[in-house]
Structure formats: C-alpha cells, structure tokens
C-alpha positions as CSV (number, residue, x, y, z in Angstrom):
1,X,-100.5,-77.5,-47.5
2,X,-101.6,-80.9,-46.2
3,X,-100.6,-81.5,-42.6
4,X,-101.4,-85.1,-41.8
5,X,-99.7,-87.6,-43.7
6,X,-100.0,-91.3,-43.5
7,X,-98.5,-94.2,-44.7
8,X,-100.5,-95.3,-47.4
9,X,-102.5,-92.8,-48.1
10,X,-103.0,-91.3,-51.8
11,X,-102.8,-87.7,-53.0
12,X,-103.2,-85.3,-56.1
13,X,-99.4,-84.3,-56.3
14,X,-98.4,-81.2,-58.3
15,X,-96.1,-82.0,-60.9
16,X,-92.7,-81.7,-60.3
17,X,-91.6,-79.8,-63.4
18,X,-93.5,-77.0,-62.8
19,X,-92.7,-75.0,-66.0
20,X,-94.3,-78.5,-68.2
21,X,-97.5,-78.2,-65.5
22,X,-99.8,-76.7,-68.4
23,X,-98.5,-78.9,-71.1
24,X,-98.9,-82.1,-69.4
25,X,-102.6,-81.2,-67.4
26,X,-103.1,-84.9,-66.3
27,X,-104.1,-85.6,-62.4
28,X,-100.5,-87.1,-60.8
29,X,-101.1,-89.5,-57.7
30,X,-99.0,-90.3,-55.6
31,X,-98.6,-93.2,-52.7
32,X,-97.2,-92.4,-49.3
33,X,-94.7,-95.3,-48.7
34,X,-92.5,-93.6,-45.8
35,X,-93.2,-94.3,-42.2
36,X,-95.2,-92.5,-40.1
37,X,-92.6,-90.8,-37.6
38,X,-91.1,-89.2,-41.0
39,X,-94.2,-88.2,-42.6
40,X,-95.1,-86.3,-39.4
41,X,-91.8,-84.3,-39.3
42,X,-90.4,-84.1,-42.2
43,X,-90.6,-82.1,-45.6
44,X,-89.3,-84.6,-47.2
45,X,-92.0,-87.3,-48.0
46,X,-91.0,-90.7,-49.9
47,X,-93.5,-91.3,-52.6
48,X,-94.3,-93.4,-55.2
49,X,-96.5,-92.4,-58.3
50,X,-99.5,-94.2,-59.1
51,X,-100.7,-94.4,-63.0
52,X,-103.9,-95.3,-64.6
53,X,-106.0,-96.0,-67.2
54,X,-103.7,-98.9,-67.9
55,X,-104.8,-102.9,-68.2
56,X,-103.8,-105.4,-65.5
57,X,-100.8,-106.7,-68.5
58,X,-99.0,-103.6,-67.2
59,X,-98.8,-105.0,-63.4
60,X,-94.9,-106.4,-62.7
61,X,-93.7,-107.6,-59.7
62,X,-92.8,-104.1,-58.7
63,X,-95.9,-102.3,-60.0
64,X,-99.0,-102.9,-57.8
65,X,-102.8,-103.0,-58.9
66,X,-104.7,-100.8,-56.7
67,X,-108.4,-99.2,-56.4
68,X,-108.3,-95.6,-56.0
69,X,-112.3,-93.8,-56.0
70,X,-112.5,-91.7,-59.1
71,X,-109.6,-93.6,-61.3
72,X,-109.4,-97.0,-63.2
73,X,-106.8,-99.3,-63.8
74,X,-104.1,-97.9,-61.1
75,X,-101.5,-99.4,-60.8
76,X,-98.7,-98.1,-58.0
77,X,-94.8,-98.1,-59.3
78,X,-92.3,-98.7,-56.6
79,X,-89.6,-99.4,-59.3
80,X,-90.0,-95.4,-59.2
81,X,-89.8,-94.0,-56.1
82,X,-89.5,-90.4,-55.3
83,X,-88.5,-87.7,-52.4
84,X,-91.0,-85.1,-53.0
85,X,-91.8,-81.6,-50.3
86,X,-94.7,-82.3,-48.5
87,X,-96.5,-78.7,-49.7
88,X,-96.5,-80.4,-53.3
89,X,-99.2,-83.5,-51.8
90,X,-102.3,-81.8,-52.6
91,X,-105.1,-83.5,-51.6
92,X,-105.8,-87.0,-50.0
93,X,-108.3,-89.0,-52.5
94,X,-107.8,-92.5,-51.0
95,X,-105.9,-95.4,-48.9
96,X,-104.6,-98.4,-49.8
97,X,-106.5,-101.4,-47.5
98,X,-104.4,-103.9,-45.6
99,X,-104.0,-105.9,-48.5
100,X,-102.7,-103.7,-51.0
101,X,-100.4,-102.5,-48.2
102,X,-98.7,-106.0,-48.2
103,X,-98.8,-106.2,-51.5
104,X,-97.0,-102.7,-51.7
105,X,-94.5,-103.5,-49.1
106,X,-93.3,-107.0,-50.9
107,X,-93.0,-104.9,-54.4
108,X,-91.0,-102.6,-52.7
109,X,-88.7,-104.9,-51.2
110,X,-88.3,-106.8,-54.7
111,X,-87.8,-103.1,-56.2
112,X,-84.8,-102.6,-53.7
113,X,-83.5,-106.2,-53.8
114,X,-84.1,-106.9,-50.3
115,X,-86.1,-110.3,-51.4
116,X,-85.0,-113.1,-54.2
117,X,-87.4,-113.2,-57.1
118,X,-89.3,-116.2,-57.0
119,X,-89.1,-118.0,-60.1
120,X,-92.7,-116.4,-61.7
121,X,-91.7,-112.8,-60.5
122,X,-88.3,-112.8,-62.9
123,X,-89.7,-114.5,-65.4
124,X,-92.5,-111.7,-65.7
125,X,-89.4,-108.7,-65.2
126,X,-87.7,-110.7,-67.7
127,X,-90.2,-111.0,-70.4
128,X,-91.7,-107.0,-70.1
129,X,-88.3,-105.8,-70.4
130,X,-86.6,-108.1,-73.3
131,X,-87.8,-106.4,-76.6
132,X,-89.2,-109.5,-79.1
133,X,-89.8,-108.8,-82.6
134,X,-93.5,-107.1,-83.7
135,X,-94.8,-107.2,-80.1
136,X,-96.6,-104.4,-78.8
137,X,-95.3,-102.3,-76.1
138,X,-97.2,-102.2,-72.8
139,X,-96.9,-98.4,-72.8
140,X,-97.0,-95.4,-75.5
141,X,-95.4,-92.0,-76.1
142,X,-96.0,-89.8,-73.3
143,X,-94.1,-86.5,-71.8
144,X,-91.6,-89.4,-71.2
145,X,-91.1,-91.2,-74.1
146,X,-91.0,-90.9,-77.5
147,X,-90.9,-94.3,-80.1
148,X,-89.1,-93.3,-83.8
149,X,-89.4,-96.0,-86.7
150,X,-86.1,-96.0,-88.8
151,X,-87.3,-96.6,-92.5
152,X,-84.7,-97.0,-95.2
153,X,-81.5,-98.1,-95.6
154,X,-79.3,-95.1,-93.9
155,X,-80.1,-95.3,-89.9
156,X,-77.8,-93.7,-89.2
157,X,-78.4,-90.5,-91.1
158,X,-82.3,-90.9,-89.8
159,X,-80.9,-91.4,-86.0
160,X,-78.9,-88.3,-86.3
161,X,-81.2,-86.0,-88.2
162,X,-83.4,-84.9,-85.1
163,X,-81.4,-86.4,-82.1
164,X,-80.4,-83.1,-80.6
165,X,-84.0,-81.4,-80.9
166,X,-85.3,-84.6,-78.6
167,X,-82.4,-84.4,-76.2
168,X,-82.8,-80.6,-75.7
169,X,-86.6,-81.1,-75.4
170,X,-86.3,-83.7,-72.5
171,X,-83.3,-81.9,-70.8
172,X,-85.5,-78.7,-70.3
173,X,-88.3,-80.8,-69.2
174,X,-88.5,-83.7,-67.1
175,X,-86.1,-85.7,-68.4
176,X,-87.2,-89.0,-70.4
177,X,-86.2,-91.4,-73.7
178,X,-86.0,-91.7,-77.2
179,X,-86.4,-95.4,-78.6
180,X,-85.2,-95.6,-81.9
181,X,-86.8,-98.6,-83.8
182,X,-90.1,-98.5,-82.0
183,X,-93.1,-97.6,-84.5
184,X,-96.0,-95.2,-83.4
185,X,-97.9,-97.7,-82.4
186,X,-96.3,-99.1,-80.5
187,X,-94.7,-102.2,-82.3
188,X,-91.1,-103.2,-81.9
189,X,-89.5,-103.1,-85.0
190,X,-85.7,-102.8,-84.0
191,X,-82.5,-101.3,-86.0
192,X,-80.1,-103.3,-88.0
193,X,-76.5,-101.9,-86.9
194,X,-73.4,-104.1,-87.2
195,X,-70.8,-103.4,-84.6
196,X,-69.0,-101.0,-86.0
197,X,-72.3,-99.1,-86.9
198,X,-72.6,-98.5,-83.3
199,X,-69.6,-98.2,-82.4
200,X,-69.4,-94.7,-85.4
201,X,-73.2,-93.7,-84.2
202,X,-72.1,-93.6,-80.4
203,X,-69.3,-91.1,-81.7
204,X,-71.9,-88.9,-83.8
205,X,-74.5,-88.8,-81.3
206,X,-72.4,-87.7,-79.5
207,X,-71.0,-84.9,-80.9
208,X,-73.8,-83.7,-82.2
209,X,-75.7,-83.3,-78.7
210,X,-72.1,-81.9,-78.3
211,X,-73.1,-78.2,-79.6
212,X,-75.8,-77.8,-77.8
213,X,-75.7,-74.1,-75.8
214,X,-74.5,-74.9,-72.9
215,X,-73.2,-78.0,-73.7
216,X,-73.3,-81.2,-72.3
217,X,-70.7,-84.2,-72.2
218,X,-71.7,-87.6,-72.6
219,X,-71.7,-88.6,-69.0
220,X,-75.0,-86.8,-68.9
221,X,-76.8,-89.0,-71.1
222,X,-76.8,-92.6,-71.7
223,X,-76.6,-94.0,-74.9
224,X,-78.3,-98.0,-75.1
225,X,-78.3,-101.0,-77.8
226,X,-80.9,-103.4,-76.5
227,X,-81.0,-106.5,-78.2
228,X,-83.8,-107.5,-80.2
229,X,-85.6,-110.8,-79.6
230,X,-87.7,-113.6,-82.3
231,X,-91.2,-113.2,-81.5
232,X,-91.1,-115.6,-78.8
233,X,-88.5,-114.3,-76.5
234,X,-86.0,-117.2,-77.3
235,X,-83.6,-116.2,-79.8
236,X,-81.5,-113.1,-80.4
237,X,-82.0,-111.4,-83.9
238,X,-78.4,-110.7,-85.0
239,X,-77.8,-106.9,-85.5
240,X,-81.3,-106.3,-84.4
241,X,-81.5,-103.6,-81.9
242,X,-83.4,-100.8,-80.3
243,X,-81.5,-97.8,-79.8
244,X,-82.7,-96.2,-76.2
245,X,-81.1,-92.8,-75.2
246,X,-81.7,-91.8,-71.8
247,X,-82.0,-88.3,-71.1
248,X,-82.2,-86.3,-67.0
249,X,-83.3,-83.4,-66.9
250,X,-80.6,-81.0,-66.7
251,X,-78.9,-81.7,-63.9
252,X,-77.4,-77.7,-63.4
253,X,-81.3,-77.0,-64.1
254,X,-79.4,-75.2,-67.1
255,X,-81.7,-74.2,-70.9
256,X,-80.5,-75.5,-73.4
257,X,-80.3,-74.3,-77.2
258,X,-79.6,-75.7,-80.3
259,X,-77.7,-73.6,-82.8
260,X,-77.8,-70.4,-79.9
261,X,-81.4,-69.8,-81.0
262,X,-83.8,-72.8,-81.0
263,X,-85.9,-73.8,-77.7
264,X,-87.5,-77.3,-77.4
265,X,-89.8,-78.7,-74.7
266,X,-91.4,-81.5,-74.3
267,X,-95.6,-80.7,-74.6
268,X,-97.4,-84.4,-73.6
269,X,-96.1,-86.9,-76.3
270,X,-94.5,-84.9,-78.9
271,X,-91.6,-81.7,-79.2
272,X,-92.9,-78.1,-79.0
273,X,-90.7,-75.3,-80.2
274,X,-90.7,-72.0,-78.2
275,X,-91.0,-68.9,-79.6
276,X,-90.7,-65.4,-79.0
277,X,-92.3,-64.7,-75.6
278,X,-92.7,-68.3,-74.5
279,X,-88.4,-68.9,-74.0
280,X,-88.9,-65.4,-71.6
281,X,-91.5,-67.6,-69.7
282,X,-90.2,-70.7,-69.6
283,X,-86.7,-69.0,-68.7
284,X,-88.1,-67.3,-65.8
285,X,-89.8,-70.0,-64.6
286,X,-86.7,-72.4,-65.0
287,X,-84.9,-70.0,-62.6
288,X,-87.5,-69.4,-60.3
289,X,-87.9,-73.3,-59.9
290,X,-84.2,-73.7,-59.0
C-alpha cells in the first residue's frame, strides 16, 4: 500500500468493482484532489479519475487536459469525483504542474458550483450535453454505457424486449446507462414517443425490471426523456427523444436474476451471460467485496 500521498499526484487505481477487474483490464488513473493533512491520515482519499486516449473536443469546463508520462489525451473529470481506500492507489506514475493544479482547482469549483459559469464555460456544458439530431457523441459504449438504435415502427416493443437483461447487467456491475435512440456509432438518432407513449413505457419498464430476483422498485433506477435538438442546437424536434435509464449498482450489493435463473454482467462494452461455474464466482466474489 502506498504511504505518501500528495495532492496532485497520479496513481494506477484498482478498480472498484473488483468482480468486473478481468473483464474491463484497462489501466484506471486516478488524481489526488484532497488536501494534504487528509491524505496523510486518512483511508479515505478524495479522487478524481483521469481518462485517455480521448481528443481535446472531450475537455468541458469540468474535465481538465492533463500530461500524464506513458498516456495520451488525459483528460481529469472532476464532474466525478470519488472517496476511494487509500490501499486501492497503486502506484504514483505522475503530478500535475502548477498549472494544471489551477486549472484543476477552478474545474472543481465549477463542478461543485462554488464559481458562476462565465458565459463561454455554459455555453460549452450546454452544447455537450443537449443531444442535436445526427451529431456524433463525444464518447462510445464502454463498461458504462451502452447506445441502442430503435428501428421500426413499435419502440416500444424494441425498448422493452431486452430492458431487464441491461439493467441486471449494470446492477451486478458498476452501475451505468442505457441510451435508447443512439446508433453504434455513435450518432444521435432519437425516439419518436408522443406523451402518452411515455407516459405507458415508464409504466412497462417498469414493471418489467419489476420481476427481477430480488426485485427492485423504481426509486432505484431513473428513467429519462431528453429532448432531441435540429442539427444546430436551436430548435426542439417535437416527439424526438433519447430514452436514458440510469442504473447504480445495487445499492444492497444484492445479484440479481432474471426469470430465477439468468445472470448478466457487464464484460467492457457489451452484456455477458454467466453460466454454470462463473455465477459461483462471481457470487462469492460479490460477497466477499461487501
């Protein structure tokens, strides 16, 4: 376990979902944002992760470009900050300079609303998080999202057909979303629901996530209809939406089943079914975690 921890310092992190460790193999960094006092007695260590491999369109005014040795494209995202043990920090592979430090420091104050957006900063948030017609998301499927396309005329039935294998899967991992009207690559497309369609497909959902084993009530999840936008941002597309459920991890660190017998994970960007030995191993680990 590493014993001195600074203030904007960089580490390998283990993953937090320790059970999803071999499924989703990719180095996590972390930042060390918490004071120095803390970080030397403490085991509780404020973080926040760094990603990378992205382009410099993903920065916001709450995600930070940084240079980490080893790793391109990092970018540091204090809109997600996490209270991690200080035996899961690794190994130290950098330090942010002076610069990147005030840099960090104004993001996370704009992250916690302790500064007013200037007028650039909310018209950055504003635009990466309003969906417009046939533009490309900034980010892909991963271990924490997945993007379905709804093709055809029945939504509804194409929205319901799989809904409680991906809520499963993300409640035994890590948590994460399902964006309905999102292609694979990437491209929003939207649903077309009238109000009443959504009001009747927030009743189905649901229920169906309803019979999971053990079940789960709708307060744990969160069911979204986010408008969709013209392709410049401007003008609402009536009955246009993306359909975003939001799914914890299970918060009683619970497994859960669909018909009694079926076992879903989350493997990197897709579903994995578990079988036979694997639900003993993921079980026991599940426990051992808690």
């Amino acid at each position: 376990m590493v014993t001195q921890i600074k203030r904007g310092e960089i580490y390998l992190t283990k993953h937090l979902d320790p059970q999803n460790e071999a499924a989703y193999p990719d180095d996590k960094l972390s930042l060390v944002i918490q004071n120095d006092i803390s970080n030397h007695s403490s085991y509780s260590i404020t973080t926040a992760p760094i990603i990378y491999n992205f382009p410099a369109v993903f920065a916001l005014p709450t995600r930070v470009l940084v240079s980490v040795d080893g790793y391109s494209g990092c970018v540091v995202l204090l809109d997600n900050i996490q209270t991690i043990h200080r035996s899961q920090l690794i190994q130290k592979v950098g330090e942010l300079n002076l610069e990147e430090i005030k840099r960090v420091e104004h993001a996370t104050n704009v992250a916690l609303g302790s500064v007013e957006f200037n007028y650039f900063e909310e018209k950055q948030l504003d635009d990466f998080y309003k969906y417009k017609l046939g533009s490309e998301l900034p980010f892909g499927e991963d271990h924490f999202n997945e993007f379905k396309e709804i093709i055809g005329r029945n939504p509804r039935r194409s929205i319901l057909e799989k809904v409680d294998e991906y809520v499963a899967a993300f409640l035994n991992s890590a948590g994460g979303r399902i964006l309905y009207g999102i292609s694979n690559d990437r491209i929003v497309r939207g649903v077309e629901l009238g109000y009443e369609a959504r009001d009747t497909l927030v009743i189905d959902i649901n229920n169906k996530i309803s019979n999971l084993n053990p079940a789960i009530g709708p307060e744990q999840f969160d069911i979204a209809f986010k408008q969709v936008f013209d392709e410049l941002g401007q003008e609402e597309i009536k009955d246009r939406y993306i359909v975003e459920i939001n799914v914890p991890r299970s918060p009683f660190n619970d497994v859960h089943f669909i018909n009694n017998t079926e076992l879903y994970v989350r493997a990197n960007a897709s579903n994995k079914k578990l079988v036979g030995s694997e639900i003993v191993t993921h079980i026991r680990k599940r426990f051992c975690d808690s």
